[in-house]
N, C-alpha and C positions, 0 to 999 in steps of 0.2 A: 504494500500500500504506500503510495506518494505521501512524502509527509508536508502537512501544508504549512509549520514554520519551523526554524533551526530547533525550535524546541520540543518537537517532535522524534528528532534526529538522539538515538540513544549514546552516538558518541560525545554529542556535545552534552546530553545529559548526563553523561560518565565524568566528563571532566570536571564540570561545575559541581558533581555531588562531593569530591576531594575538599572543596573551599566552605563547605558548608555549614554550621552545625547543626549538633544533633535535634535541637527544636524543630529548624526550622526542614531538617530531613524529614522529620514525622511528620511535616504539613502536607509534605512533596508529595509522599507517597499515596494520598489520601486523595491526587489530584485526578489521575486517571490509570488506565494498565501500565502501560508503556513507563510512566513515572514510577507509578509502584516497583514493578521488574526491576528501573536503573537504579533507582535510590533503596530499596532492603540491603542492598549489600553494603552501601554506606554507613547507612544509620547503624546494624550491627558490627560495623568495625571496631568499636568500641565500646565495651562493655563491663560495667561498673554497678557492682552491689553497693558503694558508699553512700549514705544518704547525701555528705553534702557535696558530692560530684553527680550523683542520679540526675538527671536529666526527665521531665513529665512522664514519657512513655514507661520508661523502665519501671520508675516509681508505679506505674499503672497493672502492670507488670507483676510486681511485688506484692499488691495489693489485692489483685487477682487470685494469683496463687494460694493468699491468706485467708479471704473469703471462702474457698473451695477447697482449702486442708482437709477439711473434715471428711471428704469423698475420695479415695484413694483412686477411681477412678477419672474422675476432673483434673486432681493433681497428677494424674499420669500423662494426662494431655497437654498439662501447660510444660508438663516435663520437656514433651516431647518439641513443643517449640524450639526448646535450646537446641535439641537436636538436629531439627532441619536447617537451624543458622549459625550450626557452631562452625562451619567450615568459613564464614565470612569472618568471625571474629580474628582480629587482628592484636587488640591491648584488649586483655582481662582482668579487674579487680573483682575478688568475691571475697565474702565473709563469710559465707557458708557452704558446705560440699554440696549443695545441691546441682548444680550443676556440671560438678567431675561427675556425679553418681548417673548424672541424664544422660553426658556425651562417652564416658569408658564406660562403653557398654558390660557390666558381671564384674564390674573392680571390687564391689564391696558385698557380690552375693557369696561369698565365703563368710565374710562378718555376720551376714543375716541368719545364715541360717547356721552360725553357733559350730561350724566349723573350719574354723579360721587357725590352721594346722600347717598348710602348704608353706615352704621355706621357712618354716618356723621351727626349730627343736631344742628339746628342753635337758640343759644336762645334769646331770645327777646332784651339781648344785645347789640348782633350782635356776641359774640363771640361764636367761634365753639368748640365742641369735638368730640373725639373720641371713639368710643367704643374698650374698652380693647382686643386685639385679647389673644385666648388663643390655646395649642394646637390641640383641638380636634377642636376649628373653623377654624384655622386654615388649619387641613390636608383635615376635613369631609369637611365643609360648604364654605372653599373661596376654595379648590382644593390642587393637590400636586403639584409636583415638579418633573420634570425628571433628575435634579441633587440630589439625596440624599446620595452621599459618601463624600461631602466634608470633608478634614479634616481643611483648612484653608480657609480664604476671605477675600480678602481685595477690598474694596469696592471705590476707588480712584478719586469718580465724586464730581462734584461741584453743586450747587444747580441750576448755571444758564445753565451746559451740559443738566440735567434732563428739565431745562424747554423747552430749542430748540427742545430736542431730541420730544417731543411730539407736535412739530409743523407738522405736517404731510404732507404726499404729497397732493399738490394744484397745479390744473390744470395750466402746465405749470411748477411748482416749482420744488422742490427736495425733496428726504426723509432727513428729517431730520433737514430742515430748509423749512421755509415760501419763497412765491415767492418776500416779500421787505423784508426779512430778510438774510442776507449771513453770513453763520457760518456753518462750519465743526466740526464735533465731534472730541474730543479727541481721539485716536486710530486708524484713519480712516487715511490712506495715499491720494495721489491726483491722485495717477496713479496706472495703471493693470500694475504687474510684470508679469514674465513669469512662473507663480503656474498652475502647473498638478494639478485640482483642484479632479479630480479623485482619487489620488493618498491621498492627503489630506483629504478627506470624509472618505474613507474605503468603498466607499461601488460598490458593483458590477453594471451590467447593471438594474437589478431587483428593484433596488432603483428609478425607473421611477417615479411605480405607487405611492411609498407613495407622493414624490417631487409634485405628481400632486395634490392628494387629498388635502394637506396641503395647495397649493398656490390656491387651490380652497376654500379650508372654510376660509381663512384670506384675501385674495385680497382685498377684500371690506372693512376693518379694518382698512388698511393700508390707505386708499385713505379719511378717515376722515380728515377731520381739526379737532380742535382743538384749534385753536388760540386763543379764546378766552378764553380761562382756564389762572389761575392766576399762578403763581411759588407756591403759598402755597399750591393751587391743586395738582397741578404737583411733588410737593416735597411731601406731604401727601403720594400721589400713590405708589410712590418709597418707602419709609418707610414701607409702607403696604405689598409691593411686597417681600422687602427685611424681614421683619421680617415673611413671610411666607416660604423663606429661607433657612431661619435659622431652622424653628422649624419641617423644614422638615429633615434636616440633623441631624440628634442626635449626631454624631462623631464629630460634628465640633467643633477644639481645639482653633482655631487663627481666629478671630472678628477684623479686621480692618478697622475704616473709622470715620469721622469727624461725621457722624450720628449714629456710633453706641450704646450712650446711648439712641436717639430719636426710635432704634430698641430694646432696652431692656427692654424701661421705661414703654411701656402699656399693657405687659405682663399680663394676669388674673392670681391671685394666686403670681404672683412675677416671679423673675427672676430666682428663684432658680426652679421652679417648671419645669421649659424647659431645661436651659443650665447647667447641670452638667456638660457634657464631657468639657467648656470652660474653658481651661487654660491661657491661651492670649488674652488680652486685648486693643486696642488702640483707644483713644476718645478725645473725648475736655474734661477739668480739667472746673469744676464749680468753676467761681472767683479764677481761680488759683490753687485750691484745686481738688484732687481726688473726683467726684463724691460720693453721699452719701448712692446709688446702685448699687453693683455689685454682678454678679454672684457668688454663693459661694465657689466656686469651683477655681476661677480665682488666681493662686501667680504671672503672669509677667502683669504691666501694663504701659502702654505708652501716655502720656501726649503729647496731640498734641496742635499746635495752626494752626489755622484757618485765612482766609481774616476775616471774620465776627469776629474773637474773637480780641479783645484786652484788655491786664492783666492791672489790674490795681494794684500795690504792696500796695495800703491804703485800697483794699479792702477785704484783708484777713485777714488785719493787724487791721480793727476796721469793725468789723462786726458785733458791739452791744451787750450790754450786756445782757448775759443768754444764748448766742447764741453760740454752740460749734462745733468744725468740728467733722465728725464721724470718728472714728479708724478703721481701716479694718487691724484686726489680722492676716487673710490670708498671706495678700501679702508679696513675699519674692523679691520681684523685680522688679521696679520701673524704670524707662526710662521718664526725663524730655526735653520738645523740649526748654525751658526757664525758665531760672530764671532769677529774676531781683533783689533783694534783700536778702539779709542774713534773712531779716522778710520771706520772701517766703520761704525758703529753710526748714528754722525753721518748719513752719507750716505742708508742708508737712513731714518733720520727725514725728513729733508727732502726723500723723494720722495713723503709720505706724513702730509700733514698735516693729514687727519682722520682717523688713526690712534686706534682708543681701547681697543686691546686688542696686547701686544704679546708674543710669547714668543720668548728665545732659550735654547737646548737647549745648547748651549756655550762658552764662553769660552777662547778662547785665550791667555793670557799674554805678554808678552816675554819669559818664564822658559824657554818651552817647555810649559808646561800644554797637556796635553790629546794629547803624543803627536806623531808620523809626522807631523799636518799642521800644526803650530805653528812657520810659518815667518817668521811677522811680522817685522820689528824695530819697538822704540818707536820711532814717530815723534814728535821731538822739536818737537811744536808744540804753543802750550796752544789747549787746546779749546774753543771757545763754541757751547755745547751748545743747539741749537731748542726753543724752547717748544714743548707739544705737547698734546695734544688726551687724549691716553693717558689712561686711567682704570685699566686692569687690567694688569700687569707678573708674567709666569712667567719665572724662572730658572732654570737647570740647571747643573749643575757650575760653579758657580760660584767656586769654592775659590779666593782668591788674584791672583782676578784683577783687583777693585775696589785692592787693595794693591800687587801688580809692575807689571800694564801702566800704561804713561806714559799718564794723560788721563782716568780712571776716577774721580779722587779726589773731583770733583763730578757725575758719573752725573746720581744723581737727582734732579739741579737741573734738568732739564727737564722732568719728570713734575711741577707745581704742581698738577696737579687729581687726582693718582691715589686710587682709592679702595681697592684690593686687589693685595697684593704676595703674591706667592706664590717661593719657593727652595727647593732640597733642602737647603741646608748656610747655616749664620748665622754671624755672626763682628761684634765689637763696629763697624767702622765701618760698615756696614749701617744700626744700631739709630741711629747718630748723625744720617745722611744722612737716612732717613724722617722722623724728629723736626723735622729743620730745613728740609727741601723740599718735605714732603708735609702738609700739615696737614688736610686732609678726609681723610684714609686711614681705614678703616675694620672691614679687613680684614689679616690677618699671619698667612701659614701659612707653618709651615716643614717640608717634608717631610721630617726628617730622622730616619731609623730605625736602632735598633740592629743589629746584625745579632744571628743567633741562632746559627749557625753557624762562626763565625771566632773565632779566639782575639784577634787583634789590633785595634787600632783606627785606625781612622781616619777622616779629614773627616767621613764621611760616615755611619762607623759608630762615636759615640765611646763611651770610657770611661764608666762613671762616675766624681761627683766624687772624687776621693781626699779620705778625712778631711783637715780641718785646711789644706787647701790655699784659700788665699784667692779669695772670688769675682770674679769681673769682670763686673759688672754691666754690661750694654746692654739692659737691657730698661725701668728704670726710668726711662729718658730716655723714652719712647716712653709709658708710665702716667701720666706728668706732665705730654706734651707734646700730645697728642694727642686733644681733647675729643672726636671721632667714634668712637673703636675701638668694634670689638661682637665684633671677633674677633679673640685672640691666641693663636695657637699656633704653640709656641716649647720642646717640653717638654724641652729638654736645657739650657735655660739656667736662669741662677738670679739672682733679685732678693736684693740684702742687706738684710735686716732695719732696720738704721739707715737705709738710704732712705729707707722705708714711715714709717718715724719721722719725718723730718726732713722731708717734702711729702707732700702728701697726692695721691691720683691725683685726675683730670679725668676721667676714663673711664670715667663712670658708668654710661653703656648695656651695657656689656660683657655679652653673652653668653654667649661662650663664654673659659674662660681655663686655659691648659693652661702651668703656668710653675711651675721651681720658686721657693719662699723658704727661703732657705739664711743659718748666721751667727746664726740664735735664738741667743742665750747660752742655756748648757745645765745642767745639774749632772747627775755621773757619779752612779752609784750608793753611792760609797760616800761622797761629798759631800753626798747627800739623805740618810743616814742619819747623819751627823755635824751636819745640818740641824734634823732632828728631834730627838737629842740636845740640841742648846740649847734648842729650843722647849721640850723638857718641862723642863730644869731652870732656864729660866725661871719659865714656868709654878708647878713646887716651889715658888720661893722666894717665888713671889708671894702662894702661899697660909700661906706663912708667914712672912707680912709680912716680908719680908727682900727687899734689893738684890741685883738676879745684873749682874756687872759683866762684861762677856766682854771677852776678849782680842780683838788686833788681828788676829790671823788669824778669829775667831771673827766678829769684824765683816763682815771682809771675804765670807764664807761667807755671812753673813745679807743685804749688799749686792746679792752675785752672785745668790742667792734672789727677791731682790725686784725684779730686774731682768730674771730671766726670768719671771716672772706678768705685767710691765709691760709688754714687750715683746710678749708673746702674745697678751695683751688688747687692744693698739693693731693691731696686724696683726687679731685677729678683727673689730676694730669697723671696722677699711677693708673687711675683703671684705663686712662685712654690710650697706655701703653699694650694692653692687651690687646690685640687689632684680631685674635683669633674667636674671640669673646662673641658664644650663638645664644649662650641663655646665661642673665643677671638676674640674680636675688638679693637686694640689699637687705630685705627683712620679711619675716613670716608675718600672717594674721593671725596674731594670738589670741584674737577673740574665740578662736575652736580648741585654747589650751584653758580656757578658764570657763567659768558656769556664770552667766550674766545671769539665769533665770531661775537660778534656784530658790531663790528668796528676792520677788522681784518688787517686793514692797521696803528692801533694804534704801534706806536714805542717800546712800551710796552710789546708786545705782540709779537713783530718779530724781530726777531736780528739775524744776520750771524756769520755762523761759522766758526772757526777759522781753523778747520779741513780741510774743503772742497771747502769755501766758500758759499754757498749757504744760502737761507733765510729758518728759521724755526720759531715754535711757540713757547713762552716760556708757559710752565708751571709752576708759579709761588707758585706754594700752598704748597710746599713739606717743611715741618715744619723741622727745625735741631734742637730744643729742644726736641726732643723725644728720645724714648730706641733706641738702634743699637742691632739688633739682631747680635752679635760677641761674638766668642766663649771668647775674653777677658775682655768683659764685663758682663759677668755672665751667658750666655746663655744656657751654660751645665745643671743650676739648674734647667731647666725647665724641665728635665727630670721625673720627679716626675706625667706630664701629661700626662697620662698615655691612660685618657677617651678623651684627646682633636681630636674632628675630626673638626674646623672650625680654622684656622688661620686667619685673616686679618689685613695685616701693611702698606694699602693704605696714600698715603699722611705723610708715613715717612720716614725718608733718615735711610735706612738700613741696607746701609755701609757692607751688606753682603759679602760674598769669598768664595772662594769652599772652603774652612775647614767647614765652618758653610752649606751651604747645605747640607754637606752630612753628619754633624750632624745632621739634619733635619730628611732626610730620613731614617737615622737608629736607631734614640730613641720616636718617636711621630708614634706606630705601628697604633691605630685608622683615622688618620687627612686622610678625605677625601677632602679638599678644603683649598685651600690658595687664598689669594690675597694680591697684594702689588707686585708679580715681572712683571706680562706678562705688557706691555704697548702697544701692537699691535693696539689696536684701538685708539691710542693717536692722531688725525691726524696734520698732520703736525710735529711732533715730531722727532728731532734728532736720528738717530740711534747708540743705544749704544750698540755696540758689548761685552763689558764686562756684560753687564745685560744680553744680549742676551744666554750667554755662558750659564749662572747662569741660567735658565728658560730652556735651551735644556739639562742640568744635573740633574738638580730636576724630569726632565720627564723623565731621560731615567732609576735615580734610584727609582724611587715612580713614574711609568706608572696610579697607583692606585689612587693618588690624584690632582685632577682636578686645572688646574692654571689660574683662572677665576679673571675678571678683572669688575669693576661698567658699565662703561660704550660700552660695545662692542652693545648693542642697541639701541643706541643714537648718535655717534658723527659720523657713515656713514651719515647721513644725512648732516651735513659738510663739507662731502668730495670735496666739489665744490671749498672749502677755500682753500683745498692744497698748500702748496706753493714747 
């Protein structure tokens, strides 16, 4: 049949299903046959029991299934779904075996019916083993697999899901739990949503007969107990099933789950003899340490912790003598879920010494940071830290722990070649340690966000500065030190102005630079109109030939005057030396770090105007130590930014005027985004018809760059505060 648009054409529909997501796959397929056909095999590409990746359908899905538990026959059907699209899945997350048990067809009807013997024997001990599976036992002798494209799996169950999950239906009970046991599977919803399960399957009317033959050979499978099988049964089975898997999938790149060294370790021949294609890695750390088997093929590996695991830092740290960790050459990149001591850190460097990428998720203290598992004590040895290969460093919760735990104080004197540091949380010995250990660094991000949400602050969600409170500079060590930077983002810190005075920065490539400058000498409002006062009766006297002698306070006012134009100008003409400079932040909207509405009858917070009379909210965060973008204090020099297309001067009094807009608009030809004027989402906010003007000029000369503001999705939710 002639197809009458390109979108007819199932090449082109193949293409475009690649770019898609899974939403808007489930729409597709809904649309006609021809869509249907091209788009099932998308939408199942990817296939995730987690709820907060689940995606509409699947969740329908889940829901499905849970509604019709109770019918061993219904649930054999939806079973069979997985079955006719397991050959499309491509990345699998599950939390529950339900669907190894749908696609290896008889993996676990040994478990059901209480004869779960095979490769299994017992010696006069008592203790058991296992016979090594290999791949030809695997595909030939235990069966295949109707998934064999995986390219990733992440395998998300816990030892006690696998063991309910083989509690079987019992007359009267439920699948998946005992009739005096009550438990629901991970993945499994409580309720039927409204899933077109039609539409979901792929499959036409014709899909009757297989739905029938299948709930006919398994019905009876299903209806075993069970119960009397042990978790180590139970967890054996899964191992078993799951390393049949695996070695059915030869593409498979990414091995995720708290058992997958127990799926690697009884490999015949080794591990290398099955999983080349394995590049990803993620397991439990033996004693803390990387495993002493892994695939040879593997460079990214990921250090998980377990309920059942807990680290013990003395146990890596004296692990007898003769006794050595293995080095795994391979690996280029490492992912730890804990560390607890600089001894731990240590160790795994040096099993790992072409390491060039490293992430640890959290730091334990000798304080107790971090909670239940922070058992360390300092070990009171000084540390000589491995040189190391490392190039890129991610931290997490870091708060404290380069400062209490014993051995941290020189970190990152082993990192000499790094080029990108990345933390959620900064703190001045950081800024010192980079400066002096890292000098190709080229990269500083600091994840560190306000909240929007919480009244309080902390590490992670801080204040803003309080006025008048003196800065602590770590950032200008690092502007000075550093001739590689091209990327600083840092926005809750702040450089003092006589720094910038006093050294000029190295960090000429910079990019991107996301830092406040705080500590400008300022004058208040009514010290610039005491300002002007002398100027004109200067001025007066001058025209009539006459001497104006000012007083010593007068001097002083005309001093502090002169030193904030000097000051503003020397800071404009360092950033106008950055010509590589695409995005500028001189300051965050702290308004999303502090709770304006928690208490929004605080006096504080509402005060009448003088104007109108009416009650508004104050905005109190708006710093007067910082630059004034005014063409007379230096703002012309920034002309030199040539590549700048991101402005932001939130949270600074910027004493703007239409002279300086529409310098704006006609020397910064790139800048596609400002912020710092619109404050339309301010709510409660006085209206300032001179900002207003300023915000309707910049749009009407630069239509082309967007005058966006932090919180325009956030404070409608306030709007009830209005006053």
């Amino acid at each position: 049949m002639k197809a009458d648009t390109i979108f007819d054409l199932p090449e082109v529909l193949d293409v475009l299903g690649t770019l898609l997501p899974q939403g808007t796959l489930y729409r597709c397929i809904q649309v006609s046959k021809i869509w249907h056909a091209t788009f099932i095999p998308h939408l199942w590409r990817t296939f995730t029991e987690r709820s907060v990746q689940q995606s509409k359908w699947s969740r329908d899905l889940f829901f499905a299934i849970q509604a019709q538990i109770n019918d061993p026959q219904n649930l054999e059907w939806y079973k069979d779904v997985y079955r006719r699209h397991a050959k499309y899945i491509r990345h699998l997350t599950i939390c529950t075996p339900t669907i190894l048990d749908a696609c290896l067809d008889g993996t676990f009807e040994q478990l059901r019916s209480g004869s779960y013997s095979e490769n299994v024997s017992i010696r006069s001990s008592g203790t058991t083993t296992t016979k090594p599976a290999s791949a030809s036992t695997a595909v030939n002798d235990v069966g295949g697999s109707l998934m064999t494209n995986l390219e990733s799996l992440d395998l998300n169950i816990l030892n006690h899901t696998i063991a309910f999950y083989f509690q079987m239906q019992l007359p009267g009970g439920s699948f998946g739990q005992s009739s005096t046991s009550v438990f629901t599977s991970t993945g499994f919803g409580t309720s039927l949503s409204d899933a077109n399960t039609n539409n979901i399957t792929g499959e036409n009317n014709n899909s009757s007969n297989s739905t029938n033959n299948a709930t006919t050979n398994t019905t009876l499978a299903t209806t075993v107990t069970a119960a009397s099988l042990s978790p180590l049964d139970t967890e054996k089975a899964f191992v078993k099933a799951c390393q049949r898997l695996v070695l059915n999938n030869p593409r498979l790149r990414t091995l995720s789950s708290v058992y997958s060294m127990k799926i690697l370790q009884d490999f015949e021949g080794g591990v290398g003899s099955v999983l080349r294609s394995l590049k990803s890695l993620v397991c439990v750390p033996t004693d803390g340490l990387i495993p002493g088997v892994l695939p040879p093929n593997v460079t990214h590996l990921k250090l998980i912790s377990s309920f059942s695991l807990h680290l013990n830092s003395h146990s890596f740290a004296s692990r007898g003598p003769g006794t050595t960790a293995l080095v795994h050459e391979g690996l280029k990149s490492l992912e730890v879920d804990c560390v607890e001591s600089a001894t731990h850190i240590k160790g795994l460097l040096t099993q790992t010494p072409s390491l060039q990428t490293l992430s640890i998720n959290t730091f334990l203290s000798s304080s107790g940071f971090g909670g239940d598992f922070a058992t360390a004590d300092p070990i009171s040895v000084v540390i000589s830290w491995p040189a190391s290969q490392i190039t890129v460093l991610k931290c997490k919760q870091t708060r404290d722990a380069f400062s209490s735990s014993y051995g941290f104080e020189d970190f990152l004197s082993c990192f000499p070649l790094l080029v990108e540091y990345h933390d959620e949380v900064w703190f001045p010995a950081i800024g010192a340690q980079l400066a002096k250990y890292c000098p190709l660094l080229e990269v500083i991000r600091i994840y560190q966000a306000a909240s929007e949400f919480h009244s309080f602050a902390t590490d992670r969600n801080p204040w803003h500065r309080p006025k008048g409170l003196p800065v602590n500079d770590s950032v200008s060590t690092l502007l000075t030190g550093l001739t590689r930077l091209r990327i600083l983002d840092i926005r809750y810190e702040a450089i003092k102005a006589e720094n910038i005075l006093e050294t000029p920065w190295v960090c000429l490539d910079l990019e991107t630079f996301r830092c406040q400058i705080a500590e400008v000498p300022f004058l208040t409002d009514e010290e610039e109109q005491q300002v002007q006062e002398i100027r004109q009766r200067e001025t007066q006297a001058t025209s009539s030939a006459l001497e104006y002698i000012r007083t010593d306070e007068e001097d002083a006012l005309i001093a502090l005057s002169e030193r904030c134009v000097h000051t503003r100008e020397v800071i404009m003409a360092q950033l106008s030396k950055l010509t590589s400079l695409k995005f500028l932040s001189l300051s965050p909207d702290f308004k999303t770090g502090i709770d304006l509405f928690g208490s929004h009858f605080n006096p504080k917070r509402v005060y009448k105007s003088e104007r109108d009379g009416r009650s508004y909210i104050r905005y109190d965060d708006v710093m007067p130590d910082t630059l004034y973008f005014r063409l007379k204090y230096g703002l012309h020099q920034l002309a030199s930014l040539t590549k700048l297309e991101y402005l932001s001067f939130e949270s600074m009094d910027h004493r703007m005027e239409t002279a300086d807009i529409e310098w704006f608009a006609s020397h910064l030809p790139r800048l596609r985004e400002m912020r710092g004027l619109v404050t339309e989402a301010y709510v409660g906010m006085e209206p300032d018809p001179k900002n207003d003007a300023l915000v309707a000029l910049i749009r009407k000369l630069r239509p082309d760059v967007v005058q966006n503001q932090s919180l325009s999705r956030y404070l409608s939710y306030y709007s009830k505060y209005e006053h």
